[in-house]
C-alpha positions as CSV (number, residue, x, y, z in Angstrom):
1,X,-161.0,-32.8,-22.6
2,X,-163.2,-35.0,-25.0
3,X,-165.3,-37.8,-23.2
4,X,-162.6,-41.0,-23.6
5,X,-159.7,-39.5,-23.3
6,X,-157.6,-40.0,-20.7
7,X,-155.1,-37.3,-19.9
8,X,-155.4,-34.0,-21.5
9,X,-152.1,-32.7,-23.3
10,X,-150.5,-30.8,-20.2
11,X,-150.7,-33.3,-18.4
12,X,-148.9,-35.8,-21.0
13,X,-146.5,-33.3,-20.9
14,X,-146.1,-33.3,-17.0
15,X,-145.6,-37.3,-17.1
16,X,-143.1,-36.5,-19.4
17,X,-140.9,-34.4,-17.6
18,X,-141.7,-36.6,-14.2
19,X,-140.0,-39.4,-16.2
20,X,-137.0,-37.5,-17.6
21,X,-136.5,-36.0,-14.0
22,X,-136.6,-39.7,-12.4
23,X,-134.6,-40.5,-15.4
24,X,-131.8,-38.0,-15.1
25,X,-131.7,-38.3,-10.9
26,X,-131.4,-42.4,-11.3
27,X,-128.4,-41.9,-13.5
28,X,-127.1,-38.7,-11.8
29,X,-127.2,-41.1,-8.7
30,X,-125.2,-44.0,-10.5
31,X,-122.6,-41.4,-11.4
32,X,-122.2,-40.1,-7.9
33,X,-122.1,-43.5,-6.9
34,X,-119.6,-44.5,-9.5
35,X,-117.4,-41.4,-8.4
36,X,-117.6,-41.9,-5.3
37,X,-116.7,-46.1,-5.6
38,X,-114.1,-44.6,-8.1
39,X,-112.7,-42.2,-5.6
40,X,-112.7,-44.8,-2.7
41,X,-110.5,-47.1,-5.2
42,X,-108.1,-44.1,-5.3
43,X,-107.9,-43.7,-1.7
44,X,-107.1,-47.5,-1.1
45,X,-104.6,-47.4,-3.8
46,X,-103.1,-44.1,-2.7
47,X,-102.9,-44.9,1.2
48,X,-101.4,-48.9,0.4
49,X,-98.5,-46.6,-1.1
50,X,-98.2,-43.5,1.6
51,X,-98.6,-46.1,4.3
52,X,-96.4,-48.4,2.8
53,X,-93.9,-45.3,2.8
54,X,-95.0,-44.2,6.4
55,X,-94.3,-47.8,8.3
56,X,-91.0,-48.2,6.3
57,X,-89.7,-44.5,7.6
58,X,-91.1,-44.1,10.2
59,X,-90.5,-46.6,12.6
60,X,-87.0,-48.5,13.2
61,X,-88.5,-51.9,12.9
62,X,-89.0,-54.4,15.3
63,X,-86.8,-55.5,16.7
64,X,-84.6,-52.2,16.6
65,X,-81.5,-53.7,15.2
66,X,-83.3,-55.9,12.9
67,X,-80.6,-55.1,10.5
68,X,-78.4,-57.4,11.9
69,X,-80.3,-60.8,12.2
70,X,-83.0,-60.6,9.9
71,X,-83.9,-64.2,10.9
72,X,-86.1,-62.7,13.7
73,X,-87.5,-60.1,12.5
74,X,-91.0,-59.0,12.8
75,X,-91.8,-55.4,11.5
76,X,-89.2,-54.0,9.1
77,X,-88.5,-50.0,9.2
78,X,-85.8,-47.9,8.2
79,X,-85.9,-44.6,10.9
80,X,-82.6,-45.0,12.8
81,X,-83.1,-45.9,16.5
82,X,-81.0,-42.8,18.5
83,X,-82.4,-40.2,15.9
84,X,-86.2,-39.5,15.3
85,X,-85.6,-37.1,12.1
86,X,-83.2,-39.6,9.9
87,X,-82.7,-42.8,8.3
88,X,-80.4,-45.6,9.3
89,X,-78.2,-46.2,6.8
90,X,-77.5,-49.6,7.4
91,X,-81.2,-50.7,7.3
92,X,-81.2,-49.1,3.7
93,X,-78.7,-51.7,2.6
94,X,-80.2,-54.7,4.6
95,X,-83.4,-54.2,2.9
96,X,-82.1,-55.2,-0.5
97,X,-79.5,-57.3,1.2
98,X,-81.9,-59.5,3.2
99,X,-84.9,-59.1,0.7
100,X,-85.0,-62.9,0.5
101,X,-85.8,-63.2,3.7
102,X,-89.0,-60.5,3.8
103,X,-90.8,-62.2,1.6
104,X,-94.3,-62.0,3.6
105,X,-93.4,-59.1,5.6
106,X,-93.2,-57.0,2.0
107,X,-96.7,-58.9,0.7
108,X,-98.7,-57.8,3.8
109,X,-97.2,-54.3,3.8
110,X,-98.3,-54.0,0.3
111,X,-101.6,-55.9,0.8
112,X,-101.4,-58.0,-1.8
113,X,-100.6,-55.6,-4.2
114,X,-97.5,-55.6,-6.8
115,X,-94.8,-52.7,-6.3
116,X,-91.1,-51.4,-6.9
117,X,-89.0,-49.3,-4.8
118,X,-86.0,-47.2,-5.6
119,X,-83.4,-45.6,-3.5
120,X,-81.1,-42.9,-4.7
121,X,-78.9,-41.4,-1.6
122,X,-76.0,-39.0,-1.4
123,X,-72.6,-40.3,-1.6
124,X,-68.9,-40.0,-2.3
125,X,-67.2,-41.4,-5.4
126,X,-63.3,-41.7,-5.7
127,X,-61.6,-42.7,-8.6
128,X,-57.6,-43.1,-9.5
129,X,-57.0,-42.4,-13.1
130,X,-53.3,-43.7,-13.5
131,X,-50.5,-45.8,-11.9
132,X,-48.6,-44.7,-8.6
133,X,-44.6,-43.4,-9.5
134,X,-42.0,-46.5,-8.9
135,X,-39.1,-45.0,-6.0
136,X,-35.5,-45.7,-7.0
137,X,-34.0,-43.2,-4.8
138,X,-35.7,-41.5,-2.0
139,X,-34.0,-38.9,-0.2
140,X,-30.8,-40.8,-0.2
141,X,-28.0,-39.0,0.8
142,X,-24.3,-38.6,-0.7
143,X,-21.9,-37.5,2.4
144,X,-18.3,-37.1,1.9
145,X,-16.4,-35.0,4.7
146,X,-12.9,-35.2,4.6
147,X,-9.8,-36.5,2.8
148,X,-9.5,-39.8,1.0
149,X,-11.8,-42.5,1.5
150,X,-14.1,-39.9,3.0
151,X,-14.8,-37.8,-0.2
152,X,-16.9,-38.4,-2.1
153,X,-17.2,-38.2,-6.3
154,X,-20.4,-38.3,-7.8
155,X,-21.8,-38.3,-11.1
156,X,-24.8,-39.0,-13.3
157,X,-24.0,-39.5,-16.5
158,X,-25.2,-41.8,-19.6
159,X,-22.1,-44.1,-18.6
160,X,-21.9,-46.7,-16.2
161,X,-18.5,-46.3,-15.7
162,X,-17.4,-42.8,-16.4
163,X,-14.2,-41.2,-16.3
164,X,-12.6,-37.9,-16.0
165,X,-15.4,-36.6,-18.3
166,X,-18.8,-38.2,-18.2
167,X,-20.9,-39.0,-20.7
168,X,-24.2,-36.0,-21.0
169,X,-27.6,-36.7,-20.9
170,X,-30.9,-35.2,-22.3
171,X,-33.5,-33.6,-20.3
172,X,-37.0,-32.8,-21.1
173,X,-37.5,-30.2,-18.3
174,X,-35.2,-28.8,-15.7
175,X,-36.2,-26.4,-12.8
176,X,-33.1,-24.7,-11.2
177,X,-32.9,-22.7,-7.7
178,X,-30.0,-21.2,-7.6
179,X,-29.3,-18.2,-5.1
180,X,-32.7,-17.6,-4.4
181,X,-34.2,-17.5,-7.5
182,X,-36.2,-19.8,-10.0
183,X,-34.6,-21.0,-13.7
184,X,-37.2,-23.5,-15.8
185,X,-35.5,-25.4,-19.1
186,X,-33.7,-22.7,-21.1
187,X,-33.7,-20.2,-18.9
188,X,-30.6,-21.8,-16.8
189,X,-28.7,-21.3,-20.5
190,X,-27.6,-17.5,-18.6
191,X,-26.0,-19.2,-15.9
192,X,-23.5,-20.9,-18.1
193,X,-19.9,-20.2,-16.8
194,X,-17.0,-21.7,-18.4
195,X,-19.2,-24.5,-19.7
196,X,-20.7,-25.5,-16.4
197,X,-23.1,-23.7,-13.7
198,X,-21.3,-23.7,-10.1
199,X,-24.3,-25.1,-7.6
200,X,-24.3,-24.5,-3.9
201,X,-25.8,-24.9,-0.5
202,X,-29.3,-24.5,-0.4
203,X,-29.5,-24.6,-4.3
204,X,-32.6,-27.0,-5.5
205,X,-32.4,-28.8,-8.9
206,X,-34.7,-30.8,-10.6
207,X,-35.0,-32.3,-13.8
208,X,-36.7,-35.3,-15.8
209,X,-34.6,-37.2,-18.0
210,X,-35.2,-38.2,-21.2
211,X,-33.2,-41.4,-21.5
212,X,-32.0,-43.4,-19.0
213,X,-29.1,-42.5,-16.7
214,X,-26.6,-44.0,-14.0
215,X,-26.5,-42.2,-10.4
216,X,-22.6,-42.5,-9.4
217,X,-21.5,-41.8,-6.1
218,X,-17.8,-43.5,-5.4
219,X,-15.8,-43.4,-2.2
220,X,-14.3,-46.5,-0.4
221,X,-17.0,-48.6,-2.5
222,X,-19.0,-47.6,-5.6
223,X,-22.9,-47.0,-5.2
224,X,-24.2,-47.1,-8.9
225,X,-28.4,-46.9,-9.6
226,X,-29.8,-47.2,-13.0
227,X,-32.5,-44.7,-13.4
228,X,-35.2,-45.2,-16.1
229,X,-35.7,-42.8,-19.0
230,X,-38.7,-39.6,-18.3
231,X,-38.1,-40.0,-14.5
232,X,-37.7,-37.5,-12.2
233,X,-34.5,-37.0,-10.3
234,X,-34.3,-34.0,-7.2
235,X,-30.8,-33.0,-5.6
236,X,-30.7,-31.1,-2.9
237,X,-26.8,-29.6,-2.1
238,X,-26.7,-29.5,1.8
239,X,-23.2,-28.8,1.9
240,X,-20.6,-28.0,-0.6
241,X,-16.9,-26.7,0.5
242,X,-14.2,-27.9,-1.7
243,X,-14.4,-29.1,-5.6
244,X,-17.6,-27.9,-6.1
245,X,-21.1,-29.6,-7.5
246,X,-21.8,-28.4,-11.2
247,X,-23.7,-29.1,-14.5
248,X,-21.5,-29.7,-16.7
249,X,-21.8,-28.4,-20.3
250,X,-19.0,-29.4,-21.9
251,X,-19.7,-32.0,-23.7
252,X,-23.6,-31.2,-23.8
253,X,-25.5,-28.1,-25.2
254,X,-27.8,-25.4,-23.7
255,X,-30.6,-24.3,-25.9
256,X,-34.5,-24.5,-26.7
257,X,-35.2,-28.3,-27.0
258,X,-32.4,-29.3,-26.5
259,X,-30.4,-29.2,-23.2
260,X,-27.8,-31.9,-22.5
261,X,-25.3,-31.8,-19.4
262,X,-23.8,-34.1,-16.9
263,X,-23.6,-34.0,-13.1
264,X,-20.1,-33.8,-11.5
265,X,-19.0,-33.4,-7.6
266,X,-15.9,-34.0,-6.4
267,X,-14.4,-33.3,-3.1
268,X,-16.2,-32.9,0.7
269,X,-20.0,-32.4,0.4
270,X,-23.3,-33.9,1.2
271,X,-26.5,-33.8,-1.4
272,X,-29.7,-35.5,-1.1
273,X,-31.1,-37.5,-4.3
274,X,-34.7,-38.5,-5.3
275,X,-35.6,-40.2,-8.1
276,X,-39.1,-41.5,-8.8
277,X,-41.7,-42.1,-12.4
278,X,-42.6,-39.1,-14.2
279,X,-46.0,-40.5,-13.4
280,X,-48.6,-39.5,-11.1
281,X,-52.2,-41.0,-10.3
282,X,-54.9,-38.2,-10.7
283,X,-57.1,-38.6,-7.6
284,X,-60.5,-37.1,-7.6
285,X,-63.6,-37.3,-5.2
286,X,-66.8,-35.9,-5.8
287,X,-70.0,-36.3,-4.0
288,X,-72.9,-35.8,-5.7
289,X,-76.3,-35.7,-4.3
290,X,-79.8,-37.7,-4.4
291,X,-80.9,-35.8,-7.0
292,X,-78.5,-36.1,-9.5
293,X,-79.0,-39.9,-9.2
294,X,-82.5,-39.3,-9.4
295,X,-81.9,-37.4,-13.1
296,X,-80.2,-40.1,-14.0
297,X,-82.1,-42.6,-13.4
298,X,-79.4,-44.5,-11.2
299,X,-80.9,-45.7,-8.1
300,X,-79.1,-47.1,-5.5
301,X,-81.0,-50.1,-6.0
302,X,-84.4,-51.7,-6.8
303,X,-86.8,-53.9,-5.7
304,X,-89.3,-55.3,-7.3
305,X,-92.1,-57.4,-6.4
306,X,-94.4,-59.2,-8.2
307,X,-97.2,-61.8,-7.3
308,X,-95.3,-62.8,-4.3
309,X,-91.8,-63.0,-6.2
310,X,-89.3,-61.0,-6.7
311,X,-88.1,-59.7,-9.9
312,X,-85.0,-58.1,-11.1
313,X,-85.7,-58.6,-14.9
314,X,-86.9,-54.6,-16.2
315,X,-88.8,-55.9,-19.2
316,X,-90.7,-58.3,-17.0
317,X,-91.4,-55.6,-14.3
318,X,-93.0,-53.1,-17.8
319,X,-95.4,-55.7,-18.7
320,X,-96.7,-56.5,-14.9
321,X,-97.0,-52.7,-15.0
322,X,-99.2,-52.2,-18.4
323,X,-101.4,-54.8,-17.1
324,X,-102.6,-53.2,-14.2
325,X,-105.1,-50.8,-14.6
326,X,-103.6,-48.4,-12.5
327,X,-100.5,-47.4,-11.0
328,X,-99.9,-45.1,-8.2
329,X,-96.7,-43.4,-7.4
330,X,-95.3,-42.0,-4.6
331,X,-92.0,-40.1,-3.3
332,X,-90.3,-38.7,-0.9
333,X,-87.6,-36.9,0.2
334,X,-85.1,-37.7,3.8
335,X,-82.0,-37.4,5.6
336,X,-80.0,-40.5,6.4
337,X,-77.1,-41.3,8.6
338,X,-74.4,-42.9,7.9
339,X,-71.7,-43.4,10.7
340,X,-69.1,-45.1,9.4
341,X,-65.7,-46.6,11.3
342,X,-65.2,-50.2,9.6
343,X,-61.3,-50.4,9.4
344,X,-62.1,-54.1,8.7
345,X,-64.2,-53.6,5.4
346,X,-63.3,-54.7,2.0
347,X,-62.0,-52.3,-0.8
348,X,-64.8,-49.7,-2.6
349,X,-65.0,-46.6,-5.0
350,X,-68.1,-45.7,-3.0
351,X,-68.0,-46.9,0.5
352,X,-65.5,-46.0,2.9
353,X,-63.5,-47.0,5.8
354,X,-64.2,-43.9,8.2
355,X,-66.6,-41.3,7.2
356,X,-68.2,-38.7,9.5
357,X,-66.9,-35.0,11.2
358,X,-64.2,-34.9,13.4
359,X,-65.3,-33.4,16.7
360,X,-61.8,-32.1,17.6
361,X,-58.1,-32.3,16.5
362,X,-56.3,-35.3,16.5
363,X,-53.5,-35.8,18.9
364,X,-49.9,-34.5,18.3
365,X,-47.9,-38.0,17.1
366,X,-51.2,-39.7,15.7
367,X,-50.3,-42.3,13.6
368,X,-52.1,-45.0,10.8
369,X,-50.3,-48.3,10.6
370,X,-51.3,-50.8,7.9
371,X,-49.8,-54.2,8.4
372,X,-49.2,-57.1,5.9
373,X,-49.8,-61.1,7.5
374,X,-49.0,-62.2,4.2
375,X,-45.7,-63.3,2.3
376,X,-46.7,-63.0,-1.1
377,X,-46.3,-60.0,-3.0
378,X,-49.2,-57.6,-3.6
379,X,-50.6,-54.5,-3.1
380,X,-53.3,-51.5,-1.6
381,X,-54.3,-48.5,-2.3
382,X,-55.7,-46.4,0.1
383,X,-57.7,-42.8,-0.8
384,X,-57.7,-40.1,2.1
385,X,-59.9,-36.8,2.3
386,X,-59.6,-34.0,5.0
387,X,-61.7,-31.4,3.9
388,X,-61.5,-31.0,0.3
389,X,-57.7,-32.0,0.1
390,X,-57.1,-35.6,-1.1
391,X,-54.0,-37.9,-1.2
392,X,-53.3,-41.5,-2.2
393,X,-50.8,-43.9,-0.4
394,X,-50.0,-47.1,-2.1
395,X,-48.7,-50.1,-0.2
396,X,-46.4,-52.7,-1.9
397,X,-44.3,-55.9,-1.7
398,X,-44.7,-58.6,1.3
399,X,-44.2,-58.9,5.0
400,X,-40.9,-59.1,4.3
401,X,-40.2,-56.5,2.3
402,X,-42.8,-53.8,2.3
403,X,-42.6,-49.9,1.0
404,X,-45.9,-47.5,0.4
405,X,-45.4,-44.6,-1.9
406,X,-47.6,-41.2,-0.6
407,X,-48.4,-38.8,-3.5
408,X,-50.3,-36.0,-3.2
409,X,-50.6,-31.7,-5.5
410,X,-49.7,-28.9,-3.8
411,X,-50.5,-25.3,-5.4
412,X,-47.2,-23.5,-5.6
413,X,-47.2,-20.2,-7.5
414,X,-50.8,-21.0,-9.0
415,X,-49.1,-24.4,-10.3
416,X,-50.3,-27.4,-9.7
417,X,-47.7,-29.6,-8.5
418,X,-46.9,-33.0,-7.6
419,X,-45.7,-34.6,-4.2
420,X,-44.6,-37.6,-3.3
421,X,-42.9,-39.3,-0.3
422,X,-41.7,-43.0,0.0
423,X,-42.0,-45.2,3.2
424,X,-40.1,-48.5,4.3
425,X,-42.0,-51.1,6.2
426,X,-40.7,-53.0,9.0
427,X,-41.6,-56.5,9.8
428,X,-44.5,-56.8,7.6
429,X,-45.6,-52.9,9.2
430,X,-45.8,-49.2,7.3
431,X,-46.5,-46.5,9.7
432,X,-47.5,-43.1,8.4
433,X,-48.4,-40.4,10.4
434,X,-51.6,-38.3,10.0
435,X,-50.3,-35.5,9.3
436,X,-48.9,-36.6,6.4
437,X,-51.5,-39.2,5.4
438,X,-54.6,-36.4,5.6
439,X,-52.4,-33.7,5.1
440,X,-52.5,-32.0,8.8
441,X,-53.8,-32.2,12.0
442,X,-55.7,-29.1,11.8
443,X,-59.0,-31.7,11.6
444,X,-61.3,-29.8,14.0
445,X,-65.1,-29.5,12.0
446,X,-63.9,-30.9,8.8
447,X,-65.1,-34.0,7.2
448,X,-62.7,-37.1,7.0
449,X,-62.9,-40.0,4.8
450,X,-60.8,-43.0,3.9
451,X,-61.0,-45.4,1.3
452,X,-59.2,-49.0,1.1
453,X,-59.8,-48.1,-2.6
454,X,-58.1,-51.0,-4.5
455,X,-56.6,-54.8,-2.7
456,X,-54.5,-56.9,-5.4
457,X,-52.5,-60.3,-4.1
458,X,-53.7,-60.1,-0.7
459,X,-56.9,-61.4,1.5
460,X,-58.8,-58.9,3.3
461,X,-58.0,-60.5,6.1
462,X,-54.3,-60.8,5.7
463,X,-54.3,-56.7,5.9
464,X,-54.9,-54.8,9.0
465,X,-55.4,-51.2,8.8
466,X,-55.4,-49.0,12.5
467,X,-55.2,-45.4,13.7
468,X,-53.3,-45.1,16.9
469,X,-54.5,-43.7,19.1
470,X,-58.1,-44.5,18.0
471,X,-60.4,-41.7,16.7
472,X,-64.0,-43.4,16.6
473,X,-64.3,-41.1,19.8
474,X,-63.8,-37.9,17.5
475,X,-66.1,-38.6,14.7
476,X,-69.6,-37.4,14.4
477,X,-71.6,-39.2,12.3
478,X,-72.6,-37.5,8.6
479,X,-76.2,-37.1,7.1
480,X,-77.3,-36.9,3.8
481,X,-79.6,-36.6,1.7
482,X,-82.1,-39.4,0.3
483,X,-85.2,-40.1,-2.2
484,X,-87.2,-42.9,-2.1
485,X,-89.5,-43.9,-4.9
486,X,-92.5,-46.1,-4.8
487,X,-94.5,-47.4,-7.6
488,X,-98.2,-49.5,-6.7
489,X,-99.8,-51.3,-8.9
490,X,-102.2,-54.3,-9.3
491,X,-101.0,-57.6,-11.9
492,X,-103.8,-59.8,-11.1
């Protein structure tokens, strides 16, 4: 070192790298403290949205049935009071029901924070895709048993008023059985015996015709229905023991596309006519799950709030959320219940009368009786599933004159086929049994569901709707499946 100066070279050097170590530790330290001030804000913002989440599911609220008086409440949750592990339906729905009324429960749950919510659960749809058949003749039978005014002659024929030889009619199909075995359009051209084919008892017919029709039956008065073109008419022959019951070709033609004939019976017999529409309702339920509303971006609703407000408009809820600087979501997956027995509720696609498992079978002679309060004319619809097997009973007319039609398919031979019965009210009543309303009674472990799917010219409250004896007692309730979604943000 010369004499003057102060610090030799290494030791420049060594103040040097003191400075760039104190350098680099100061800002190392900022950083850490940056991270962890960073990663703090993350927690906070994370945990507003899990225990957002956690006081909503898991607790039922306070008070417990909060759903039903929201008025009172204190602490909102959605965990159904008799089962730890599921949701409570019904608290789902009050949520966005009642929302108005939460206002500053929702702010200090999300401490003071800005956040939407969407629910997507499991559920039924039903749909009816066409009109219910109109009845002109159900079951109606045509008894003559002995001479004169107790025989009977019937015909249907294009004629109102047909003699000796009636007028023939078109058919678009025709389904024939006949000794035990099965003829379908053409087919029936072999049986053709002397221009006509001899029917029986026990023999089936059925055909639709193509143009409209008069069904004849004369004895010591003259029944005479008009029956409109493309409907279906079904005769059964009970008995037949003197002039016979025939198609008669005589006058018509037997042959691909076109098949024209007349019916003729004369003499002691007894058939049973039906005649209804050539049109059936197809009736489909599907249930689809959580996460297929999820896919689809179809919640079961939404709510968003905002600064204190609530907001339905979705361009308005985007630009709160690109102003924030961060956005934390959060989602989860549960089981809800949904016991359902509200014979009183209004008509719904989606939500149902009665839905659950039935614990046992129902009762021999169980019964669902839908009564009308109301003299004008309208009409209901109601949707019925046992199992997978679904059937539609519409209800029509007034107090004073009431029918219901009950159609349903049946698989016969691999062929889809339609059924259909027609009922006749009685002071303002229809009573169907349960049997045929669900199909059977065979409802032991199966789900059952009914739907007051459609109400046209009546008040709710002018329709009552029972099962008799009551089932509540058989039904478990139903869980399903649920997602909630929660977005947190910060629109200050």
């Amino acid at each position: 070192m010369r004499k003057g100066q102060l610090l030799s070279i290494d030791a420049l050097l060594s103040l040097v790298i003191v400075v760039m170590v104190v350098g680099v530790v100061m800002n190392t330290n900022d950083m850490i403290r940056a991270e962890i001030t960073n990663l703090l804000d993350w927690y906070d913002r994370a945990n507003i949205a899990n225990n957002m989440l956690d006081v909503l599911t898991k607790n039922p609220g306070y008070p417990e049935d909060w759903e039903e008086n929201v008025s009172g409440v204190k602490m909102i949750g959605l965990r159904h009071g008799n089962y730890s592990y599921a949701l409570d339906y019904e608290k789902i729905l009050a949520l966005n029901r009642s929302k108005g009324n939460l206002t500053e429960i929702f702010d200090q749950l999300a401490r003071g924070k800005d956040f939407m919510f969407e629910f997507y659960v499991s559920k039924f749809n039903v749909s009816v895709k066409g009109r219910f058949p109109r009845v002109y003749l159900y079951n109606k039978t045509f008894k003559g048993l002995g001479p004169g005014a107790e025989t009977v002659n019937f015909v249907i024929s294009t004629d109102d008023n047909p003699g000796m030889d009636p007028d023939p009619f078109s058919v678009s199909y025709i389904y024939l059985r006949h000794s035990g075995n099965i003829f379908i359009n053409e087919e029936i051209c072999d049986l053709i015996s002397g221009n006509r084919i001899d029917l029986h008892q026990g023999d089936y017919l059925k055909f639709v015709v193509a143009e409209p029709v008069y069904v004849l039956a004369r004895r010591a008065e003259q029944e005479k229905y008009l029956i409109p073109s493309n409907s279906i008419i079904e005769i059964y022959i009970d008995i037949e023991v003197s002039k016979g019951f025939q198609m008669n070709f005589g006058r018509g033609n037997c042959e691909e596309g076109d098949i024209r004939f007349s019916i003729t019976g004369h003499g002691s017999l007894i058939i049973t006519v039906s005649s209804y529409d050539n049109t059936f309702p197809n009736l489909t339920s599907t249930y689809n799950r959580s996460r297929d509303f999820y896919d689809l971006s179809e919640p079961l609703y939404t709510i968003a709030f905002i600064n204190k407000t609530f907001v339905e408009d979705e361009a308005t809820i985007k630009a709160s959320m690109q102003r924030s600087p961060w956005i934390e979501p959060v989602e989860r997956t549960f089981v809800f219940l949904r016991p359902v027995y509200n014979l009183s509720a209004g008509p719904s696609d989606e939500e149902p009368l009665v839905y659950g498992f039935m614990k046992y079978k129902v009762m021999d002679g169980e019964v669902v009786r839908i009564k009308v309060n109301s003299s004008s004319y309208g009409n209901l619809t109601l949707i019925s599933q046992l199992g997978t097997e679904i059937r539609g009973f519409f209800v029509y007319g007034n107090q004073s004159d009431l029918n219901a039609t009950l159609v349903w398919y049946e698989y016969e031979n691999e062929t889809r086929t339609q059924k259909l019965k027609s009922y006749k009210g009685f002071n303002g009543t229809i009573t169907v049994p349960f049997k045929e309303l669900f199909g059977s009674t065979d409802t032991q472990n199966k789900i059952l569901l009914l739907w007051l799917y459609s109400l046209e010219g009546w008040s709710r409250d002018e329709v009552e709707i029972e099962f008799i004896p009551e089932i509540r007692y058989m039904l478990e309730p139903k869980f399903d499946d649920a997602i909630i979604k929660l977005l947190v943000w910060d629109d200050r």
